[in-house]
C-alpha positions in Angstrom: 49.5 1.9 20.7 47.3 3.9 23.1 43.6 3.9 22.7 41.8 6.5 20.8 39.0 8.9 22.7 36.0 7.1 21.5 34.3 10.3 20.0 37.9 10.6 17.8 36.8 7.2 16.7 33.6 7.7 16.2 34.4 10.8 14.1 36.8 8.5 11.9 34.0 6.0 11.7 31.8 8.5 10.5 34.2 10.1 7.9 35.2 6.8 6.5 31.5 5.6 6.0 30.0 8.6 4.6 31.0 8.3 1.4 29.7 4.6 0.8 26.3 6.2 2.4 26.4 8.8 -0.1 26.4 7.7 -3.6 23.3 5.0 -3.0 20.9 7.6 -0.8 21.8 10.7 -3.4 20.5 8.1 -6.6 17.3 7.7 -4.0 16.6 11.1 -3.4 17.6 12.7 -7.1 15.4 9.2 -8.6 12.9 10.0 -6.6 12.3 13.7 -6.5 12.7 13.7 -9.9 9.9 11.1 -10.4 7.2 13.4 -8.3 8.5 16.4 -10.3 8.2 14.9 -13.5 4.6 13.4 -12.5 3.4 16.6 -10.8 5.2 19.2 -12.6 5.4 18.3 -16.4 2.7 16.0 -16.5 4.5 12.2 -17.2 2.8 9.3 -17.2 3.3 6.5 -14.8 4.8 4.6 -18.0 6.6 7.4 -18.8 9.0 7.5 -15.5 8.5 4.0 -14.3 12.3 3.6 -15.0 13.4 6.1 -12.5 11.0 4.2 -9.7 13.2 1.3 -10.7 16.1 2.8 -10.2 14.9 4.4 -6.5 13.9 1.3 -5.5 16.7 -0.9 -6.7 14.7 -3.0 -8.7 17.4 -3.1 -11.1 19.3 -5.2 -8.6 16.8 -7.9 -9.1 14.5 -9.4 -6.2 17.7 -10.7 -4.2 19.6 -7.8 -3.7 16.5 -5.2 -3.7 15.8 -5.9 -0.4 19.2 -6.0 0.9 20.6 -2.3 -0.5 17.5 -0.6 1.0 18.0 -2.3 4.1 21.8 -1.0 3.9 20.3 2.2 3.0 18.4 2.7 5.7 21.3 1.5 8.2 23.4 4.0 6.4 21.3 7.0 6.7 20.6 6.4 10.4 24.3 5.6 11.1 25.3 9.0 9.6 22.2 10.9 11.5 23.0 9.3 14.7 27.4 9.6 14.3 26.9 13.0 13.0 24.2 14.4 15.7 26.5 13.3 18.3 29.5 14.6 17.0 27.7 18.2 16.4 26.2 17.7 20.1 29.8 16.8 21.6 30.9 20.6 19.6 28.3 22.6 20.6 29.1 21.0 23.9 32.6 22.8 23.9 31.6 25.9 23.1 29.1 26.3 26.0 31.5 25.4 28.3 34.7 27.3 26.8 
């Protein structure tokens, strides 16, 4: 079996890891946003939307696992920035020098 080009591997990487990177950072950013919209915009107490800092934080997880899926998080979000700036750099590449 020959050896893939490493930036065809790195593209599969990067396909087949996005959608596990997805799901957890779009509950962060919806939970979130929708906390500082809710205290800003209409006025909620801190009671009142604790629930959705809960769930943007993971505290639901409990304190063992909290730590760990923001850590993956994080590793997730800059694997996809990283994998997918290189793979846009590598195409913009080929069409300065086509």
């Amino acid at each position: 079996m020959p050896a893939m080009p490493l930036l065809v591997r790195l593209r599969e990487l990067h396909r087949n890891v996005a959608p596990f990177v997805l799901a957890p950072l779009l509950v962060t950013v919806f939970s979130g946003v929708s906390y500082r919209l809710a205290r800003d915009w209409f006025g909620a107490s801190r009671e009142q939307v604790h629930w959705l800092m809960v769930v943007h934080e993971g505290e639901w997880l409990g304190s063992t696992l909290e730590p760990v899926v923001v850590l993956l998080n994080a590793i997730g979000l800059l694997w996809m920035l990283i994998t997918g700036a290189g793979l846009l750099m590598e195409r913009w590449g080929r069409k300065v020098h086509s």
